[in-house]
N, C-alpha and C positions, 0 to 999 in steps of 0.2 A: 645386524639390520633390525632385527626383533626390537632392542631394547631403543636405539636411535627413534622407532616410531612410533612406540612408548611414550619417551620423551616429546615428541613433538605431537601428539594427541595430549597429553597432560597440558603441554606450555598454550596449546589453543584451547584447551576449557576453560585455564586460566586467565586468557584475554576475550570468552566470551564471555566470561562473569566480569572481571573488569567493565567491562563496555555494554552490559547489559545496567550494573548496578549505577554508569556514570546516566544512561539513558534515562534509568526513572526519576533522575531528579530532574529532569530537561522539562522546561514551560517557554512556547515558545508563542509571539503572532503570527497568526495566518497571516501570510506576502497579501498582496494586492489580488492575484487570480485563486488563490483558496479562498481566499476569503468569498472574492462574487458565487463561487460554487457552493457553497456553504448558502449563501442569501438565496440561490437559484432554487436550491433543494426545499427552501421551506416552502417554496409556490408551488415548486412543476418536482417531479425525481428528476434528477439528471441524474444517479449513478448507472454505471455502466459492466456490460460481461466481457471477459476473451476466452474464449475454449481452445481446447487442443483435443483434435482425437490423436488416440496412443494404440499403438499396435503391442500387443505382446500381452503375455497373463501379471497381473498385476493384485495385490491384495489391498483392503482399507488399511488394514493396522499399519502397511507399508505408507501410505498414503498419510496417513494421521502424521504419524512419526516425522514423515518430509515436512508436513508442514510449523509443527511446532520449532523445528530446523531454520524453515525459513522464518518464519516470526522473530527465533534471535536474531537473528543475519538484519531483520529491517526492523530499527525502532517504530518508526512511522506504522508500521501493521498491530502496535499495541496503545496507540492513541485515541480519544476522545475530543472534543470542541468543547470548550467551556466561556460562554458566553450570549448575549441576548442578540436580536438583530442592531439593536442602539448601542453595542459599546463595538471594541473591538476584540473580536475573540482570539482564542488561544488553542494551542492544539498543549496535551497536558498526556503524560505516559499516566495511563492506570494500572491499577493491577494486571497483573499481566493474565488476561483473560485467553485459553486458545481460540484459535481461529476457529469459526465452527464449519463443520465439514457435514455436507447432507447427501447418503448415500442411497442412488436408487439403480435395481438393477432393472435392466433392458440394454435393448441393442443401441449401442450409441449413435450410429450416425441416424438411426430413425428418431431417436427422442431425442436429443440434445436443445432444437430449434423450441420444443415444447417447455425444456427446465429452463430457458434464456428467458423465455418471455413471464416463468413464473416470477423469476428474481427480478426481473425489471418491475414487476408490479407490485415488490414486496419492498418497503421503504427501509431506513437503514432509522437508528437515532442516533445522531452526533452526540450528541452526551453519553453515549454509551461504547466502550471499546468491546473489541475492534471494530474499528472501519472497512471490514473488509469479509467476507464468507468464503463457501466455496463448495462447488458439488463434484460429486463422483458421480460417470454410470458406469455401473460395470458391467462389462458383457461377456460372455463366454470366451472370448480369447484377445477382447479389446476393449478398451475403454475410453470416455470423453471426460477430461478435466476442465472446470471451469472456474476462475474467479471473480470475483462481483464487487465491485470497493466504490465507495462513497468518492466523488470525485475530487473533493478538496485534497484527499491524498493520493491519489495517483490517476493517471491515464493510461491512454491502451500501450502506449511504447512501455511504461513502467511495468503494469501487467506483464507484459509478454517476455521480461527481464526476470518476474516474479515464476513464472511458468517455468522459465527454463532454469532457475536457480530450486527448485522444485521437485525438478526431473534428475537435474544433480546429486539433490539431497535421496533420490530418491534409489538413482546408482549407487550411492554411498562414498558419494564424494564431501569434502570437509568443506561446510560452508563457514568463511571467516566473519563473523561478524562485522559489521560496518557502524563507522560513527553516526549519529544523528544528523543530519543533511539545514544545511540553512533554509531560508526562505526562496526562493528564484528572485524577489527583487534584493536579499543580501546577495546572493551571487551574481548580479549583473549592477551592483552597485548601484542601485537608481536612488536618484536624491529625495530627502525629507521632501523639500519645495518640491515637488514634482506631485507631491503624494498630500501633503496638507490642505488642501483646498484654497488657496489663494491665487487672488485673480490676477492674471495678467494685463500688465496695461497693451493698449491697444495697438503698439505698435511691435511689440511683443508677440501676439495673437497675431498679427498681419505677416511678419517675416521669422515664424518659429525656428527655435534653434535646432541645430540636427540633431539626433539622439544618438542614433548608432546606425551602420552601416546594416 
């Protein structure tokens, strides 16, 4: 049994380096709703937090280590935006920079609501990877984890997927890498014409066509 799990830790390092080396060559467009997120952020911040408080004793170095786990598992957490408001931007893998983890100790559920609203006040740069931070507090026998990500790459359901692949890594459970993910309008197939700004004639606009159920 020893050596079978041997073998099967070796053959997953092998396809995290696969799949991590196919990641950095990945340049892709922001879909239709990354992109408005991205235009939204240069005005107003939209990015956003999710925390978890965690019962049990927990250490950072443990904490560090889940997360650079989870960063291989999601290319997307080692991306940047390269582009102006006038063209159409691109999400582009950088160096793979870690995630950066900012640890403060105190009681969590008294401070948490305080490190939320630091990070909402603290802006991200899309030109600069990652898209994504994250804080520790740690408390004497509990702690509150938080993540905080630029909105063009994810939302609160993604987060909260993020969190729990997190806590996994964090068990020491084997997180398999994942391919690079399309855009949502490649995954929902929507057409060029839908998306190129040409005008419909008027009777078109009067009885539009159904999209999707």
């Amino acid at each position: 049994m020893m050596v079978n799990a041997t073998r099967q830790i070796a053959r997953g390092q092998r396809d995290s380096s696969a799949i991590t080396e196919s990641a950095q060559a990945e340049v892709r467009p922001l879909g239709s709703l990354e992109h408005l997120f991205w235009l939204l952020d240069q005005h107003r911040f939209v990015h956003f937090a999710v925390t978890a408080l965690i019962s049990g004793e927990t250490s950072p170095r443990d904490w560090r280590r889940a997360l650079d786990r989870l960063q291989k598992r999601h290319p997307i957490l080692s991306v940047c935006v390269d582009g102006e408001p006038d063209s159409v931007p691109s999400f582009r893998q950088a160096d793979v920079t870690p995630i950066p983890l900012r640890i403060v100790e105190d009681e969590p559920e008294l401070r948490w609501e305080v490190e939320v609203g630091k990070e909402l006040a603290r802006p991200f740069n899309p030109s600069r990877a990652p898209l994504i931070r994250a804080v520790l507090i740690q408390g004497a026998r509990d702690a509150a984890f938080m993540l905080v990500a630029h909105h063009s790459i994810a939302d609160g359901l993604s987060l909260a997927y993020a969190i729990r692949d997190t806590l996994d890594a964090l068990a020491g459970r084997f997180l398999r890498p994942l391919p690079w993910l399309p855009s949502q309008d490649d995954m929902m197939n929507v057409s060029d014409s839908l998306m190129d700004g040409q005008e419909q004639d008027r009777a078109g606009a009067a009885m539009p066509a159904v999209y999707r159920p």
